[in-house]
C-alpha positions as a printed NumPy array, in Angstrom:
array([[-65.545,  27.384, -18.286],
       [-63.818,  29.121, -21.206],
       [-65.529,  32.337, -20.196],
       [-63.863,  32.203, -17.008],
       [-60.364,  31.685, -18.795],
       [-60.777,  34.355, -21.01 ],
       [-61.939,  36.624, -18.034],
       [-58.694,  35.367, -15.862],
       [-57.047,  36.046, -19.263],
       [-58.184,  39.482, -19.599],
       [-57.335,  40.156, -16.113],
       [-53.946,  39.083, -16.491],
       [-53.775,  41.187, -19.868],
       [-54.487,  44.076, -17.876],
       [-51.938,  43.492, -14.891],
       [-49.383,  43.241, -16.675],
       [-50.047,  46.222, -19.007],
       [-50.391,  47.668, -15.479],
       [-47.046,  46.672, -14.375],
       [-45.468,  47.19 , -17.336],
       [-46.757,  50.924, -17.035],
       [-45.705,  51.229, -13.153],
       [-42.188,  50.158, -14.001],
       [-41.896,  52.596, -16.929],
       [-42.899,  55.505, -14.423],
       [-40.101,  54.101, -11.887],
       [-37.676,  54.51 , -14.406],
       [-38.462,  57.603, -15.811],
       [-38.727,  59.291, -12.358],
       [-35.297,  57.201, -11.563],
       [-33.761,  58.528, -14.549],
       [-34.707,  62.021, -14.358],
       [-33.364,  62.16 , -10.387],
       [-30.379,  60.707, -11.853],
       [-30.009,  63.664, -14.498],
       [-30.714,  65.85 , -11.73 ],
       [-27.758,  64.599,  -9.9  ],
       [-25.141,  65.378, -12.525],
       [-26.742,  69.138, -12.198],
       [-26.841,  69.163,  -8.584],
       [-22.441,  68.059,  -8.238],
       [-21.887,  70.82 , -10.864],
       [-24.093,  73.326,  -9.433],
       [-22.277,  72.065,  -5.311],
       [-19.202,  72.925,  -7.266],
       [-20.331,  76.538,  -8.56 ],
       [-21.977,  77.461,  -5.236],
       [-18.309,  76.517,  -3.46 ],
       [-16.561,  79.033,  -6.446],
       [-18.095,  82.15 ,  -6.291],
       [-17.666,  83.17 ,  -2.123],
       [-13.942,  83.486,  -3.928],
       [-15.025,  85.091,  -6.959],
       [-16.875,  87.562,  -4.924],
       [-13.877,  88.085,  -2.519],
       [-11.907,  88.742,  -5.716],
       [-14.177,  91.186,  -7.25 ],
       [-14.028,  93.148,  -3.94 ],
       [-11.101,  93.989,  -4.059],
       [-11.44 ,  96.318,  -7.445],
       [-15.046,  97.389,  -7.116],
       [-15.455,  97.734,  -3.527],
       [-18.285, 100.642,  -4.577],
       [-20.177,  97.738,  -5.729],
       [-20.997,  96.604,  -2.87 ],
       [-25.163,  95.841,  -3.927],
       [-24.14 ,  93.511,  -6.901],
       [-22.049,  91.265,  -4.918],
       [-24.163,  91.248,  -2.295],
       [-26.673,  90.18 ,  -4.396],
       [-24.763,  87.118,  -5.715],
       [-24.21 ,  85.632,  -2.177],
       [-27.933,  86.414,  -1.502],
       [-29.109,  84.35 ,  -4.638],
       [-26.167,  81.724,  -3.773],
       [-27.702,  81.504,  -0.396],
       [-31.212,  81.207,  -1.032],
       [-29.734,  78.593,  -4.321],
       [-28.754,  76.603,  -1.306],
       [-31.256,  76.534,   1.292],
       [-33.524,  74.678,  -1.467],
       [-34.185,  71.323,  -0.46 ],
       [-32.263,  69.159,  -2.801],
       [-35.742,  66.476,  -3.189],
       [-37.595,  69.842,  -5.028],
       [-36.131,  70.235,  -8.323],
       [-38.517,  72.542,  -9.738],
       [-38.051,  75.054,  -6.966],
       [-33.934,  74.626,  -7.532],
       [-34.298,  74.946, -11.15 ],
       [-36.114,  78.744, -10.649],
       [-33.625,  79.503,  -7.598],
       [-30.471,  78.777, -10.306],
       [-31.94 ,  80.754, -13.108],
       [-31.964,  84.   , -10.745],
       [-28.478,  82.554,  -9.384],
       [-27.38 ,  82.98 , -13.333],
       [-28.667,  86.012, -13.953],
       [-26.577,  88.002, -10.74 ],
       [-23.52 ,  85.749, -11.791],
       [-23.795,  87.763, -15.142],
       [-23.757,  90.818, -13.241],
       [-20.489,  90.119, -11.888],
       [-18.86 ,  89.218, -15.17 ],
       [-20.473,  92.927, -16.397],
       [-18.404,  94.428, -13.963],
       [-15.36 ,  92.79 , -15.103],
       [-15.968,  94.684, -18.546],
       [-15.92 ,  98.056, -16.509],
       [-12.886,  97.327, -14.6  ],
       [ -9.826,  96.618, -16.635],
       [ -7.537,  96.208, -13.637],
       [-10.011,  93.232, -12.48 ],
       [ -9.979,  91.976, -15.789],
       [ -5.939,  91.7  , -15.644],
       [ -5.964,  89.742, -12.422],
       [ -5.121,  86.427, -12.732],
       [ -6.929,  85.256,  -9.763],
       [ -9.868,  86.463, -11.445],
       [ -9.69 ,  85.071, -14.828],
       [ -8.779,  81.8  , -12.934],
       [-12.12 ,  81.621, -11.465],
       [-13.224,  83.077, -14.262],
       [-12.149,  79.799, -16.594],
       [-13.318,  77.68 , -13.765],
       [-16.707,  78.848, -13.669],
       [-16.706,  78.484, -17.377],
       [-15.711,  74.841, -17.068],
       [-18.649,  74.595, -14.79 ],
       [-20.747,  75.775, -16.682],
       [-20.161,  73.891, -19.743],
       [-20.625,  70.987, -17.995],
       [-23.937,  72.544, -16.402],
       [-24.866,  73.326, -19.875],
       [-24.296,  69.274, -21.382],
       [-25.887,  67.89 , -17.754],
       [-29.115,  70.478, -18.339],
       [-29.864,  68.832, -22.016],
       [-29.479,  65.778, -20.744],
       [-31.865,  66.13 , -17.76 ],
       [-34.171,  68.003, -20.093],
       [-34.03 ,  65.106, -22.227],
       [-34.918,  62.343, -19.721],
       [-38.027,  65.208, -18.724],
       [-39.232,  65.096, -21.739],
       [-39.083,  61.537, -21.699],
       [-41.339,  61.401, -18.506],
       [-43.601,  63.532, -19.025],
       [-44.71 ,  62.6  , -22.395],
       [-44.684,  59.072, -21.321],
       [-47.231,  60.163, -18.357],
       [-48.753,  62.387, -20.464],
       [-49.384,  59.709, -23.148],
       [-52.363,  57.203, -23.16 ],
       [-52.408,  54.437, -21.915],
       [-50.494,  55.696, -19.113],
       [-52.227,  58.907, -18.567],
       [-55.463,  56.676, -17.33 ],
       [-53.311,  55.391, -14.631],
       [-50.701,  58.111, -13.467],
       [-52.574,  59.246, -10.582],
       [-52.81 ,  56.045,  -9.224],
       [-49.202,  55.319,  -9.682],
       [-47.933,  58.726,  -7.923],
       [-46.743,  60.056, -11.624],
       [-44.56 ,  62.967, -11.151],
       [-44.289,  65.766, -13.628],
       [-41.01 ,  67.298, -13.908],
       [-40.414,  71.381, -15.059],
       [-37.663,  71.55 , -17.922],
       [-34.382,  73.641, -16.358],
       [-34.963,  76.645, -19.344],
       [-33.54 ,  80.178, -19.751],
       [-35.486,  82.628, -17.559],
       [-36.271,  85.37 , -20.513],
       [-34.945,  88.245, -18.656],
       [-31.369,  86.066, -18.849],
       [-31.612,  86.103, -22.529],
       [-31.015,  90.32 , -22.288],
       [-27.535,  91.898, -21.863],
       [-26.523,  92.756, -18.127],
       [-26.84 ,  96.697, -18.069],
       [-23.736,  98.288, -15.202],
       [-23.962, 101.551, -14.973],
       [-22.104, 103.956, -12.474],
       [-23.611, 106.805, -10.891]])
């Protein structure tokens, strides 16, 4: 008899360890979509900025015509990511950043553009985004962290496949980003 309590004891032990585990990956997962969320409203708000920012830039640097293109074409493909796959977003937004650079080279190299107040209106906004981009990317990087150590982390580790653990990619820097933007005319 008290063999068999202190195996129904044990077993209990362990199912609630087990749940206890489950609901930590819930809310990690839950958190980091959450975090992701913030990112995604800021990012909706860049991707509806720069078709004007483009149309702007037009205007003065009409000859540079493969730059802009290339910031609607990495605005585009920014948006045809399904929203669920983070990771994918996260690489489609670094090579968003690095043509949205571009643009703000050419600014340098046209003073006239640099005058307009159109321009430096969306210029400020996009900064605003940004900043906010920038406090909602530590934030979701924080909340990664949190998950992925936790199902990286015994006891949890033992368990993680079982309980559909997700791993999460960090939203970091792409190290070509990290390099000043190079315009040059020909």
């Amino acid at each position: 008899m008290v063999t068999l309590l202190i195996i129904i004891g044990i077993v209990l032990l362990v199912g609630v360890i087990l749940v206890g585990i489950f609901n930590r990956f819930v809310k990690n997962k839950n958190t980091v979509k959450d975090a992701w969320s913030n990112i995604d409203v800021a990012l909706k708000r860049r991707y509806d900025l720069i078709p004007n920012l483009v149309e702007t830039v037009k205007g003065y640097a009409s000859h540079e015509k493969d730059t802009l293109e290339a910031v609607i074409q990495a605005r585009n493909a920014a948006m045809a990511v399904p929203s669920d796959d983070i990771n994918k977003q996260i690489q489609a937004e670094n090579q968003l950043q690095k043509t949205l650079r571009s643009i703000f080279a050419l600014s340098e190299a046209y003073p006239d553009l640099k005058a307009n107040t159109n321009f430096l209106q969306l210029q400020d906004k996009l900064n605003e985004i940004e900043e906010n981009l920038e406090r909602s990317r530590r934030y979701y990087n924080g909340t990664v962290r949190e998950n992925n150590t936790y199902g990286e982390s015994f006891p949890a580790v033992l368990v993680a496949g079982m309980f559909n653990y997700q791993h999460f990619d960090y939203f970091e820097a792409e190290p070509d980003s990290r390099e000043n933007v190079k315009v040059s005319f020909d």
